[in-house]
Structures are given as C-alpha cells and as structure tokens.
KEDRENGU-359183 format. One record per residue (C-alpha): chain; x negated, y, z negated; residue in three letters; residue number from 1. Coordinates in nm, 3 decimals. Each point is the difference from the previous one (the first is absolute). Example, Ala and Ser with C-alpha at 12.3 -4.5 7.8 and 13.67 -1.06 7.14 Angstrom:
% KEDRENGU-359183
<pt><unit>A</unit><east>-1.230</east><north>-0.450</north><up>-0.780</up><code>ALA</code><pos>1</pos></pt>
<pt><unit>A</unit><east>-0.137</east><north>0.344</north><up>0.066</up><code>SER</code><pos>2</pos></pt>
***
This chain:
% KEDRENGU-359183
<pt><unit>A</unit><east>0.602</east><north>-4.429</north><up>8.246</up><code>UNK</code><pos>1</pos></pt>
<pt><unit>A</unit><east>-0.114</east><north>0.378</north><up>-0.080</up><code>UNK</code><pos>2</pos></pt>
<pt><unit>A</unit><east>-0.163</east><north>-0.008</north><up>-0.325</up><code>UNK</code><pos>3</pos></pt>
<pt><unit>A</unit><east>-0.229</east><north>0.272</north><up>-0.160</up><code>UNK</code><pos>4</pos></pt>
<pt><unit>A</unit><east>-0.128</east><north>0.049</north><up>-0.354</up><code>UNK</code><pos>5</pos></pt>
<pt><unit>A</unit><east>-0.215</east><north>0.197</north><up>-0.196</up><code>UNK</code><pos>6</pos></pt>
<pt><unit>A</unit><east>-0.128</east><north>0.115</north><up>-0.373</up><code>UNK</code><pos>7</pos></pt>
<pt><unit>A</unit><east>-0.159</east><north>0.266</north><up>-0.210</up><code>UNK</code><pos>8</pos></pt>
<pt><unit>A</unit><east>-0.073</east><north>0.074</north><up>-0.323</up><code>UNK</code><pos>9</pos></pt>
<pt><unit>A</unit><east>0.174</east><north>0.322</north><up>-0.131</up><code>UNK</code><pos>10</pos></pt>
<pt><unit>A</unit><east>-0.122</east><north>0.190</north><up>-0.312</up><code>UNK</code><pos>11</pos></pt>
<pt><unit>A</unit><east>0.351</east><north>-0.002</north><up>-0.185</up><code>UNK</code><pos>12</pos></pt>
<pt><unit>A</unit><east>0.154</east><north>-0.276</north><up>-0.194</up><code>UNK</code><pos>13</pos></pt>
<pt><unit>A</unit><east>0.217</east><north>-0.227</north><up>0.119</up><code>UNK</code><pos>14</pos></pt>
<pt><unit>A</unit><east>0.334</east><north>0.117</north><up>-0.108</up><code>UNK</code><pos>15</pos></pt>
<pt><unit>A</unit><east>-0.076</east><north>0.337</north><up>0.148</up><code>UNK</code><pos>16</pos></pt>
<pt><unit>A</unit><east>-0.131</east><north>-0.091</north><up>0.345</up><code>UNK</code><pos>17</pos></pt>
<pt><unit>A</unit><east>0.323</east><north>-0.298</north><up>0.003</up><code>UNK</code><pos>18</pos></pt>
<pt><unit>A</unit><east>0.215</east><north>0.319</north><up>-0.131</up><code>UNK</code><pos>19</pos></pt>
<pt><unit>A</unit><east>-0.105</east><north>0.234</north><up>0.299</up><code>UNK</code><pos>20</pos></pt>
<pt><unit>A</unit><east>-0.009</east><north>-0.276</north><up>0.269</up><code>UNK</code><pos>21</pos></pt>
<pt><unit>A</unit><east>0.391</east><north>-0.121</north><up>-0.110</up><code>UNK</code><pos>22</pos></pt>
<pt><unit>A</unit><east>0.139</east><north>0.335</north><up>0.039</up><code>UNK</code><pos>23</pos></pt>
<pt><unit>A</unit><east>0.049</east><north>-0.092</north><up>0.372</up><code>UNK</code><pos>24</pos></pt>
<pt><unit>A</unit><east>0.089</east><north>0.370</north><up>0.069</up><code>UNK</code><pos>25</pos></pt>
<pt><unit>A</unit><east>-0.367</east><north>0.106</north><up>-0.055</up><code>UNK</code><pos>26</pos></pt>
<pt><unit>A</unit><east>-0.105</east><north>-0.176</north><up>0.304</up><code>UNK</code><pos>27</pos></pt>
<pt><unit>A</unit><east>-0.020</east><north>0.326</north><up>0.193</up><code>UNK</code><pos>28</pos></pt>
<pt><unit>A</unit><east>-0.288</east><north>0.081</north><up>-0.235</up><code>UNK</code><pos>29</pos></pt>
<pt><unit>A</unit><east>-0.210</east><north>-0.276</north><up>0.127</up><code>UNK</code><pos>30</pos></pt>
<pt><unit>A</unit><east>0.134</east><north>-0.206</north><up>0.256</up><code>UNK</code><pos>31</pos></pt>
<pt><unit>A</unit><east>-0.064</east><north>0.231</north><up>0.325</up><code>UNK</code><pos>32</pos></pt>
<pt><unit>A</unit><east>0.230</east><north>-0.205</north><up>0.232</up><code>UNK</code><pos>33</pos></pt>
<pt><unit>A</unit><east>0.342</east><north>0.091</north><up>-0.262</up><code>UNK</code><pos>34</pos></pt>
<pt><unit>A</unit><east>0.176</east><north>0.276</north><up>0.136</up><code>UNK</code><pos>35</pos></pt>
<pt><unit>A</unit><east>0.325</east><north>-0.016</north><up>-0.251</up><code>UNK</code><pos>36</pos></pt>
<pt><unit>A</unit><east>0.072</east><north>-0.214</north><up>-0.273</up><code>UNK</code><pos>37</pos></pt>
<pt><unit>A</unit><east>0.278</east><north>-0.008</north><up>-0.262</up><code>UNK</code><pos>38</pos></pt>
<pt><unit>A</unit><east>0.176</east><north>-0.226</north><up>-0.269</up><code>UNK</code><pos>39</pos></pt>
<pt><unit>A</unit><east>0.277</east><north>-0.187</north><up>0.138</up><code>UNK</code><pos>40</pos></pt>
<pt><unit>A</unit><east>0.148</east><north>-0.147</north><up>-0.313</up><code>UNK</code><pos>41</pos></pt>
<pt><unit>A</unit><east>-0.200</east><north>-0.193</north><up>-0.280</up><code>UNK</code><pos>42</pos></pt>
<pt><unit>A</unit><east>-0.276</east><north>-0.033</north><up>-0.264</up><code>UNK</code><pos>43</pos></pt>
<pt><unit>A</unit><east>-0.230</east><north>-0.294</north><up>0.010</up><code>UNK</code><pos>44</pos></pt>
<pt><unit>A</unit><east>0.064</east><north>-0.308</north><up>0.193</up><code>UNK</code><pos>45</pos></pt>
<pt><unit>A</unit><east>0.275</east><north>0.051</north><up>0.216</up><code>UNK</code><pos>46</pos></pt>
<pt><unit>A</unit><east>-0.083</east><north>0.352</north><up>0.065</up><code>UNK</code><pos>47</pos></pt>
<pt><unit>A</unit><east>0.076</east><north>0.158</north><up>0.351</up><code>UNK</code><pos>48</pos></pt>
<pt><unit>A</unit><east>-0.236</east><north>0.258</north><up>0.154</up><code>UNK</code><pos>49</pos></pt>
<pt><unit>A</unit><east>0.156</east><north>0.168</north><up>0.363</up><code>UNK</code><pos>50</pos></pt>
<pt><unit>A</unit><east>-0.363</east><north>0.104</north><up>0.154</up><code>UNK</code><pos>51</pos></pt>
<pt><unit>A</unit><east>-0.101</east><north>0.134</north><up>0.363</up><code>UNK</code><pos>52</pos></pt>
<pt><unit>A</unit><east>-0.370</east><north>-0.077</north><up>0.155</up><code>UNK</code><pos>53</pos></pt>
<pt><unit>A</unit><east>-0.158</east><north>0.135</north><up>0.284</up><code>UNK</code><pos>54</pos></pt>
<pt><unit>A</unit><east>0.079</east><north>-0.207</north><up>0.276</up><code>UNK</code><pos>55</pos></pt>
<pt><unit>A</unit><east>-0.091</east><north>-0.054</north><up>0.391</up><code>UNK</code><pos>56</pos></pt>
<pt><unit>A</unit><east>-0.090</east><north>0.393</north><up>0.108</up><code>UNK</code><pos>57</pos></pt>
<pt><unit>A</unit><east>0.083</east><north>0.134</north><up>-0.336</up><code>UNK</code><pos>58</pos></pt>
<pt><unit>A</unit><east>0.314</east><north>-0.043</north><up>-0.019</up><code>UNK</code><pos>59</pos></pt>
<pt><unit>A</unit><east>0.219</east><north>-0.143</north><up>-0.338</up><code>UNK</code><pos>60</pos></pt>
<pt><unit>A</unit><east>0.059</east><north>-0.360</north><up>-0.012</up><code>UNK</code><pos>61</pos></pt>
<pt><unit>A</unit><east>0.176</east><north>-0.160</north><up>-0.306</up><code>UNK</code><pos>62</pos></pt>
<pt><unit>A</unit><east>-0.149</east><north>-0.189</north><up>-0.250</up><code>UNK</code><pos>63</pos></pt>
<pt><unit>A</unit><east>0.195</east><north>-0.083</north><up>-0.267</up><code>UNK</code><pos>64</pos></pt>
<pt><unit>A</unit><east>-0.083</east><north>-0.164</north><up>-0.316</up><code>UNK</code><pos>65</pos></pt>
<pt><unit>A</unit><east>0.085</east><north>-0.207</north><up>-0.277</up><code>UNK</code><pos>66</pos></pt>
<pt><unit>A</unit><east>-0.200</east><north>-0.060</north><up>-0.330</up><code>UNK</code><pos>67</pos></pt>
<pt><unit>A</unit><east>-0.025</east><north>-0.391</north><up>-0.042</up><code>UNK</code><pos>68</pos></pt>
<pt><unit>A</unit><east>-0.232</east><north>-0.032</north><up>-0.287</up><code>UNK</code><pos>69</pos></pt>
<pt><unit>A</unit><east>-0.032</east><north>0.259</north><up>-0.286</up><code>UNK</code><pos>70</pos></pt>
<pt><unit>A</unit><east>-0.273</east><north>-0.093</north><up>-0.277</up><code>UNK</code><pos>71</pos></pt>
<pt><unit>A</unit><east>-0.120</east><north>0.326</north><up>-0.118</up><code>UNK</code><pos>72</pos></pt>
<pt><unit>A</unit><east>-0.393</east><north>0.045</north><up>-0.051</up><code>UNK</code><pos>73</pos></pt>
<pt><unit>A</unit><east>-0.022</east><north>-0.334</north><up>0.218</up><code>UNK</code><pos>74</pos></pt>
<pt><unit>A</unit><east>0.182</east><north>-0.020</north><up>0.325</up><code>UNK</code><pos>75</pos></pt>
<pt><unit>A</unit><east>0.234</east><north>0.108</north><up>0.249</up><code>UNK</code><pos>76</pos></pt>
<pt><unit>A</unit><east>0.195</east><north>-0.112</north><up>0.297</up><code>UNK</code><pos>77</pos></pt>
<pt><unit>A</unit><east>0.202</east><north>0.057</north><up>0.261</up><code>UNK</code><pos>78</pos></pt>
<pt><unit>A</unit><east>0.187</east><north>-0.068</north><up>0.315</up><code>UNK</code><pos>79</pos></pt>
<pt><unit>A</unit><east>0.094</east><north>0.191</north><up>0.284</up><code>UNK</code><pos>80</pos></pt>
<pt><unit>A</unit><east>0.351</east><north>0.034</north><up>0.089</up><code>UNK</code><pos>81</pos></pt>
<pt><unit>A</unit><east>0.026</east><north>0.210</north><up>0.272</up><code>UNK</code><pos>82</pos></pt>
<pt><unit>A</unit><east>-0.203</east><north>0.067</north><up>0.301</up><code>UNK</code><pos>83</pos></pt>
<pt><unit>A</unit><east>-0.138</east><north>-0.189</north><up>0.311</up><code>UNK</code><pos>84</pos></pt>
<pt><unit>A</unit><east>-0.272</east><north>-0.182</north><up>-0.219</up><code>UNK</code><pos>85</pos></pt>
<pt><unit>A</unit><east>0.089</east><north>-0.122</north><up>-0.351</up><code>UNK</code><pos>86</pos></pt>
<pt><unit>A</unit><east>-0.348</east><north>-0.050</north><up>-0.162</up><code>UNK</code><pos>87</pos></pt>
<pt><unit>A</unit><east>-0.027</east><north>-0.117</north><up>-0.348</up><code>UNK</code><pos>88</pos></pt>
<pt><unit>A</unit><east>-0.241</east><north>0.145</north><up>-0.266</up><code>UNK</code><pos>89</pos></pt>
<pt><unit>A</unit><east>-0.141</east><north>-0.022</north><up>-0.332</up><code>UNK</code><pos>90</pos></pt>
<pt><unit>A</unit><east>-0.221</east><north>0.226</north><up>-0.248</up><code>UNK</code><pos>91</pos></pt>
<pt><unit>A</unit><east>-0.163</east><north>-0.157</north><up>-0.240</up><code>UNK</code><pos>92</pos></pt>
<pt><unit>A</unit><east>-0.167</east><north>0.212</north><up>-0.301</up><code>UNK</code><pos>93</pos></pt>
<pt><unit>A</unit><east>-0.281</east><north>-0.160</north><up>-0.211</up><code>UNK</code><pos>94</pos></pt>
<pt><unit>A</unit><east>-0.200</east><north>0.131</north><up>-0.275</up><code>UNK</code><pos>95</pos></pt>
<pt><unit>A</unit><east>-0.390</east><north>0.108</north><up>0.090</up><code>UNK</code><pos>96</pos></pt>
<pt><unit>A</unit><east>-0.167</east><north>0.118</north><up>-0.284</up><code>UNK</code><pos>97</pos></pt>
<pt><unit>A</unit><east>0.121</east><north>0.348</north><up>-0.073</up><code>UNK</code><pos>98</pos></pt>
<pt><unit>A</unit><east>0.234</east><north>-0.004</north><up>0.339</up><code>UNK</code><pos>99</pos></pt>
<pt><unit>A</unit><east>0.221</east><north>-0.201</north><up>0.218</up><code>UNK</code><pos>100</pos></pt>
<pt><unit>A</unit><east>-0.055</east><north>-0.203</north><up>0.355</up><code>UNK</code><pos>101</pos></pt>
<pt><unit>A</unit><east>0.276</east><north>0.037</north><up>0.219</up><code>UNK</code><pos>102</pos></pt>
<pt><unit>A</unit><east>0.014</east><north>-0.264</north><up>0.253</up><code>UNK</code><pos>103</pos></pt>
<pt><unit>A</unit><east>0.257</east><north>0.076</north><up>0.287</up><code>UNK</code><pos>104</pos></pt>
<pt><unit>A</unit><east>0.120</east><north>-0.299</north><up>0.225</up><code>UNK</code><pos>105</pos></pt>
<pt><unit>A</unit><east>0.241</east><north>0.055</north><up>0.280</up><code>UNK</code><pos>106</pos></pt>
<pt><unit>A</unit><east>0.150</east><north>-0.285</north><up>0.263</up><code>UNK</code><pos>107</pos></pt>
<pt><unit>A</unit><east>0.265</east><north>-0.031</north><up>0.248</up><code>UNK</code><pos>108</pos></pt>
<pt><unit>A</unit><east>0.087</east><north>-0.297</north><up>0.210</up><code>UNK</code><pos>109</pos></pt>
<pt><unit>A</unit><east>0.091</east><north>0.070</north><up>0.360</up><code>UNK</code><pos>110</pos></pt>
<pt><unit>A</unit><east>0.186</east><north>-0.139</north><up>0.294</up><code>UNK</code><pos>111</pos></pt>
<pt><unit>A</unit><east>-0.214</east><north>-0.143</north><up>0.304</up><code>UNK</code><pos>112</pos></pt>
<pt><unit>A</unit><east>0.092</east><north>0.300</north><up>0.147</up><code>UNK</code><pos>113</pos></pt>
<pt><unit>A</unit><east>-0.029</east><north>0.233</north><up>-0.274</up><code>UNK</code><pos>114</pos></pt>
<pt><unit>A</unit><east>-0.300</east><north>-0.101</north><up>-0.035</up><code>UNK</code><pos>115</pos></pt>
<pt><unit>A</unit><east>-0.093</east><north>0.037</north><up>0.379</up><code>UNK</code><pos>116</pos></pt>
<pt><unit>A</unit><east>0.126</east><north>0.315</north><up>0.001</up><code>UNK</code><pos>117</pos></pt>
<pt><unit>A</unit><east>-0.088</east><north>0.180</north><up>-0.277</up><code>UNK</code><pos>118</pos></pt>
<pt><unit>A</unit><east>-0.258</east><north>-0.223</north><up>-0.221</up><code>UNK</code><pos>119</pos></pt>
<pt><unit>A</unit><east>-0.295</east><north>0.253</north><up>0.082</up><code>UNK</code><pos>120</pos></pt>
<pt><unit>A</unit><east>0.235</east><north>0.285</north><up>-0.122</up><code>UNK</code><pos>121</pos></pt>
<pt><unit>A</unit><east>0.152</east><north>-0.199</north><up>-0.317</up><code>UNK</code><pos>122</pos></pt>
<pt><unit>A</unit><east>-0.356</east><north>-0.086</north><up>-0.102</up><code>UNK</code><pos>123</pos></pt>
<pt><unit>A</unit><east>-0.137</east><north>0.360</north><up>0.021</up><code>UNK</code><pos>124</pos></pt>
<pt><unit>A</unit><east>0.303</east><north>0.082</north><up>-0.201</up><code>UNK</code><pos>125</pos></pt>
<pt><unit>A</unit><east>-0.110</east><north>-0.206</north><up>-0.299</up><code>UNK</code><pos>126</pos></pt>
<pt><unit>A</unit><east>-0.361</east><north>0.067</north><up>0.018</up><code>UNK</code><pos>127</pos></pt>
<pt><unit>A</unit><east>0.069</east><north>0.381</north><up>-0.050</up><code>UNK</code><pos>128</pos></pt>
<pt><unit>A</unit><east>0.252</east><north>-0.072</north><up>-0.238</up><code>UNK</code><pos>129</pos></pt>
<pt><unit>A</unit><east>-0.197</east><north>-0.191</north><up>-0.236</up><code>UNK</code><pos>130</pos></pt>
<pt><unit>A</unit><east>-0.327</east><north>0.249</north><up>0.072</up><code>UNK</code><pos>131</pos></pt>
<pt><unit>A</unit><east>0.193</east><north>0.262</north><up>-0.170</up><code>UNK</code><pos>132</pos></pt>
<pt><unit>A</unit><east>-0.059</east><north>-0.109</north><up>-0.293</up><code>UNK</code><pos>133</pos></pt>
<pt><unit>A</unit><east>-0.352</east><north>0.153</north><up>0.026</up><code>UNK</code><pos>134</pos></pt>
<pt><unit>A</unit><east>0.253</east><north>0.346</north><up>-0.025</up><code>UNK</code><pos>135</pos></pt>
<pt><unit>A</unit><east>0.201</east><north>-0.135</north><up>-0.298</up><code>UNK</code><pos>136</pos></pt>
<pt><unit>A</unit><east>-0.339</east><north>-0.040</north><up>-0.231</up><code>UNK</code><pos>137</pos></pt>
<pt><unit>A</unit><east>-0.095</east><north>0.369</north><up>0.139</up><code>UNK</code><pos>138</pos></pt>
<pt><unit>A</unit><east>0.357</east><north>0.149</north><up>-0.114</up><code>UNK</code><pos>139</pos></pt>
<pt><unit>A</unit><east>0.022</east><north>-0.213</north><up>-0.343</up><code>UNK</code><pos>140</pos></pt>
<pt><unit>A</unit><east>-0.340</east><north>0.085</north><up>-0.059</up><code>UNK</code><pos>141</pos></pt>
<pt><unit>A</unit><east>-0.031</east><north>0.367</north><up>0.053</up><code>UNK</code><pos>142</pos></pt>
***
C-alpha cells in the first residue's frame, strides 16, 4: 500500500495555517502537481472539491475530493472520489510554541495490478505531495 507522510512546523497559529490549508481552492498556491481546483458543493465535512493533477506526460487526470473530517485548528480529512487512485489523507495541526506543526499523511490501497503497474508512480505522487508542505510554510510565512 502507497503511503507517504510528512511534518513541519509553521510560524502561524493553528487556526490560521488549518484556515489556509481547508480552503481546498488554494492548493494551486502550494501544491505544484494541482492544475485546477474548485468547490463542488459544501462547507466542512461533506464538502466536495472537483480538482485536476498533473498526470502521466502532463496531462489532467481527475482527482476528486471529499472532506471527511473537519475539526478546525486540529485536523482534516479526506477521500478521493474520482480518479484512477483514490488515496486517503489527513492534516493534522498542533500547537508548537508560538506556531503550528502540520503533519500531512496520505495512503491509497491498490489492486495487485494497480500496484504492479503503477505503485512506483502512485508513490512518487504522495511523496511530492506531502513535500509541499515545505512551500505551504514559505507562502503562510512570507
């Protein structure tokens, strides 16, 4: 199973940097694989996000996703709904002193021959996904 995670510590309170990260259509901002994203419908758990990602070559794959946990300043989650892979994911926000540490977790089961095919590829995926968040403390902290 493709898993990835990772955390820093960002040098904004939790409410903001949960506040930023929740607005799912400022992913563009940070996330570098996003090419479009928009609000579906919903607010909080339940909430539908239609997004594109750079696929094989470039090119636009769907990723779709749902909001399955919503405790602001603490934690988000969601589910994808849409797309050949349907990871999972959480945020989770944590006072540090003065700041916050965001901890990023992504993980997607796969079919024996998902996985065969297109493990190495799912797994890079994540790993740059949850890297961005390196880009996310730059932004909220600039």
């Amino acid at each position: 199973m493709p898993s990835a995670s990772n955390s820093i510590t960002i040098a904004r309170s939790p409410s903001d940097v949960f506040a930023f990260v929740a607005d799912g259509t400022n992913a563009r901002q940070w996330r570098p694989g996003v090419l479009d994203i928009a609000l579906e419908s919903g607010q909080g758990i339940g909430a539908t996000y239609r997004q594109g990602v750079k696929g094989p070559g470039g090119r636009r794959v769907a990723a779709d996703y749902e909001v399955t946990a919503w405790e602001p300043g603490r934690r988000l989650a969601f589910r994808a709904i849409a797309g050949p892979v349907r990871p999972t994911g959480e945020y989770r926000f944590e006072p540090a002193g003065s700041g916050t540490t965001v901890t990023f977790s992504l993980q997607a089961e796969l079919s024996f021959l998902k996985r065969l095919v297109m493990g190495g590829a799912v797994q890079g995926s994540m790993d740059a996904e949850v890297a961005a968040l390196a880009k996310l403390k730059s932004i909220l902290e600039a």
